[in-house]
C-alpha positions as semicolon CSV with decimal commas, in nm:
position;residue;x (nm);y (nm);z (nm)
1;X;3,828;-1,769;4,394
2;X;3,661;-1,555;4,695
3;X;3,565;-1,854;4,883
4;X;3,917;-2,053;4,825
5;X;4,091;-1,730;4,930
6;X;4,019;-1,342;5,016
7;X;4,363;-1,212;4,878
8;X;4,422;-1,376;4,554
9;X;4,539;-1,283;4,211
10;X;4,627;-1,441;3,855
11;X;4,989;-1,431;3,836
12;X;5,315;-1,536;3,657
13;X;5,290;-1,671;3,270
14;X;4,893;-1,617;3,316
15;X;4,916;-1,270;3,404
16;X;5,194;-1,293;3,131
17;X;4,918;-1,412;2,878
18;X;4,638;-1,154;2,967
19;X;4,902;-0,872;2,913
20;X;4,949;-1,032;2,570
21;X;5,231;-1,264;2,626
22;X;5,223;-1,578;2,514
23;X;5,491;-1,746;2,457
24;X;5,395;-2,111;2,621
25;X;5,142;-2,314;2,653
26;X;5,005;-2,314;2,997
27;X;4,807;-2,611;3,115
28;X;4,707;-2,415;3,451
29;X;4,596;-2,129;3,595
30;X;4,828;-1,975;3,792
31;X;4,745;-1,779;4,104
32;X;4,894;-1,652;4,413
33;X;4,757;-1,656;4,743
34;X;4,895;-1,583;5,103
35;X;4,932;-1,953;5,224
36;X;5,039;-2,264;5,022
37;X;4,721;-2,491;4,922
38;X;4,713;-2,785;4,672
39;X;4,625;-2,737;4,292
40;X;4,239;-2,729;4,237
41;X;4,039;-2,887;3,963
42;X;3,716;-2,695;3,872
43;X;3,564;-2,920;3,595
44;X;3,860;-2,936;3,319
45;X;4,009;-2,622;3,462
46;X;4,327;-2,675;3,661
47;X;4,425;-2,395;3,899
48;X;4,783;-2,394;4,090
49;X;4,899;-2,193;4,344
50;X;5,190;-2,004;4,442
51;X;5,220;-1,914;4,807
52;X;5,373;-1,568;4,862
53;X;5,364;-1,319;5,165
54;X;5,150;-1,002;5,167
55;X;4,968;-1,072;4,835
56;X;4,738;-0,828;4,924
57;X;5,005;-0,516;4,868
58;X;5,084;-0,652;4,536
59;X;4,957;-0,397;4,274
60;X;4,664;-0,562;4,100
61;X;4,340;-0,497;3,859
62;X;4,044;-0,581;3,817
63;X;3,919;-0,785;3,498
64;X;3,543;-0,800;3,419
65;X;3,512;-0,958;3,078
66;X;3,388;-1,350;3,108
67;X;3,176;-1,519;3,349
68;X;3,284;-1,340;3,666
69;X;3,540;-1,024;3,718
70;X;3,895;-1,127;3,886
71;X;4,233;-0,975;3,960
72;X;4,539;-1,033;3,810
73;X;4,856;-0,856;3,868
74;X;4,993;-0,555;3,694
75;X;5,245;-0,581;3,408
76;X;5,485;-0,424;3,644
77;X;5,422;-0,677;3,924
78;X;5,420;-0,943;3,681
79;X;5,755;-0,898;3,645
80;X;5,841;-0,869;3,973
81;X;5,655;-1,199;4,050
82;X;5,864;-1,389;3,750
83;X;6,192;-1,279;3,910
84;X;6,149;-1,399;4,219
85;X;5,995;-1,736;4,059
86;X;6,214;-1,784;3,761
87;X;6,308;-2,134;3,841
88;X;5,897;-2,250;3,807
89;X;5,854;-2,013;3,498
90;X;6,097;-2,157;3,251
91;X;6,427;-1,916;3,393
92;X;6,567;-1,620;3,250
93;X;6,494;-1,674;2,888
94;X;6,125;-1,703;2,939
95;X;6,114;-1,392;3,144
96;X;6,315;-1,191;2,924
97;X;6,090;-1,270;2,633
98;X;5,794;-1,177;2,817
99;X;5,983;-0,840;2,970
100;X;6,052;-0,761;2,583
101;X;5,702;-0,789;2,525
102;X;5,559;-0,623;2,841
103;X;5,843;-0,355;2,846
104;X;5,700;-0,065;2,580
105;X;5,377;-0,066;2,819
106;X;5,577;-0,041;3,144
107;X;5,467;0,246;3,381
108;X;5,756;0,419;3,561
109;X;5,496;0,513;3,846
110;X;5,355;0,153;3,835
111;X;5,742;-0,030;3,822
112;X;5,814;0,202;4,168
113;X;5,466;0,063;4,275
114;X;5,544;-0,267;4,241
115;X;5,871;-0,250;4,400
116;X;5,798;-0,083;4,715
117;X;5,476;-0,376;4,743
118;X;5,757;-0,664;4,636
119;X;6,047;-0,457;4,913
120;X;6,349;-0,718;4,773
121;X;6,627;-0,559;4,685
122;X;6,755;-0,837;4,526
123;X;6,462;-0,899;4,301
124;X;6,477;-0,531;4,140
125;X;6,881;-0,551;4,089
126;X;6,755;-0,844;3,883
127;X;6,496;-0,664;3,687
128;X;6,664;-0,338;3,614
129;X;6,977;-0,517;3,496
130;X;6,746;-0,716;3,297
131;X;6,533;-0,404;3,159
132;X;6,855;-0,257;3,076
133;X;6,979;-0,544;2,854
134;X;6,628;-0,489;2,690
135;X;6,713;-0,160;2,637
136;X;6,424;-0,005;2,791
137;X;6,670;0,267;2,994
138;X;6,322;0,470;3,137
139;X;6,208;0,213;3,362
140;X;6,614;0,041;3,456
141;X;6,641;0,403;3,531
142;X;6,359;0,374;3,743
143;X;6,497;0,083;3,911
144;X;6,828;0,236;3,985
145;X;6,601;0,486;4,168
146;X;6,414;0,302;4,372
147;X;6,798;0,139;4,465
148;X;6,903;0,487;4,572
149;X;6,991;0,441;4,919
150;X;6,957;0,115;4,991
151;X;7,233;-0,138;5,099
152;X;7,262;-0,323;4,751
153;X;7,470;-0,620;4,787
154;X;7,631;-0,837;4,494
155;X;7,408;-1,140;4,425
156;X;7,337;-1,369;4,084
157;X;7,155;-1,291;3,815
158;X;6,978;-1,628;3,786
159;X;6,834;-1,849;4,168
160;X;7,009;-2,098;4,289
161;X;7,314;-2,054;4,126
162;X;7,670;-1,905;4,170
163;X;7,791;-1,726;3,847
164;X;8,118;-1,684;4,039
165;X;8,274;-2,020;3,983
166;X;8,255;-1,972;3,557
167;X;8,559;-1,805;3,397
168;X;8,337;-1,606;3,230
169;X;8,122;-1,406;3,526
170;X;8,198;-1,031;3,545
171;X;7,973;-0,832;3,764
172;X;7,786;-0,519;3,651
173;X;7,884;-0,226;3,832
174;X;7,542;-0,034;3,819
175;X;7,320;-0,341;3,912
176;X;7,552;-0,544;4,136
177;X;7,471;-0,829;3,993
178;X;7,706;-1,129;3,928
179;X;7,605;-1,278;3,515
180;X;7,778;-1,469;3,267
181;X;7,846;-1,363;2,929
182;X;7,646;-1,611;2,799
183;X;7,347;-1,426;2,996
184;X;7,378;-1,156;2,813
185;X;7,444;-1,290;2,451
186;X;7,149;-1,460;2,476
187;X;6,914;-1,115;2,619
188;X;7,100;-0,965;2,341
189;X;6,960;-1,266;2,042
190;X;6,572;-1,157;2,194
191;X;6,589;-0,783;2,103
């Protein structure tokens, strides 16, 4: 991975998977790097990559088990990562799952990390409202923290879409963000 790209790191459903959620069956590697590049085949091993801005702040380990050692994001950054790409990870219900999952191990210290690296104020609205529908208050709490402060306009709970036009969006007062019951209902048949 060095020579394809200095700042790189295993990310979304694969960093999912070596944090011990697996909920799909990935037919890639998934990695992030600084600058879009096309998928790469190494032997039967398919690797595609997700372009993102200042991958090199995003909180990361190292892994050393297997043939070589390589980083993959946090479980807090993880998170972070499948918010802002919930469209190519399967949407809301995939990353709840794999929040339910990930959320007893969270750090509080490690979720403020992650936020400050990711900066998006829109992207931690998302995951504290959804950390609070999960019911794991410590690290929503968190969330509203790191929020403190900060111009937090209203803006949808899922990409791409405008909750505003169904008769049944409400908007949550703590999180600013616009959801429809259904949203919710379904967060609520995970837990």
């Amino acid at each position: 991975m060095r020579l394809l790209s200095a700042d790189y790191y295993v990310a979304l459903l694969s960093a999912a998977r070596h944090w011990g959620s697996a909920h799909y069956a990935l037919q890639a590697t998934q990695v992030m790097v600084e600058r879009p590049r096309a998928a790469w085949m190494p032997g039967r091993l398919r690797v595609d990559f997700t372009a993102k801005r200042g991958v090199s702040r995003t909180p990361t380990v190292v892994v050393s088990h297997g043939v070589a050692p390589w980083r993959v994001s946090t479980r807090e950054a993880t998170l972070f990562d499948l918010i802002r790409h919930q469209s190519a990870v399967g949407g809301l219900e995939s990353i709840a799952r794999i929040a339910r999952d990930l959320g007893p191990e969270l750090s509080c210290d490690e979720l403020t990390r992650a936020a400050e690296a990711c900066g998006q104020v829109p992207v931690v609205q998302r995951l504290g409202f959804l950390l609070e529908q999960l019911q794991f208050r410590h690290a929503a709490n968190r969330m509203e923290e790191w929020l403190a402060n900060r111009r937090v306009p209203v803006q949808s709970l899922t990409l791409g879409t405008s909750e505003a036009r169904s008769a049944s969006s409400e908007v949550h007062a703590r999180w600013r963000i616009r959801y429809n019951r259904e949203h919710v209902e379904t967060l609520k048949e995970l837990m």
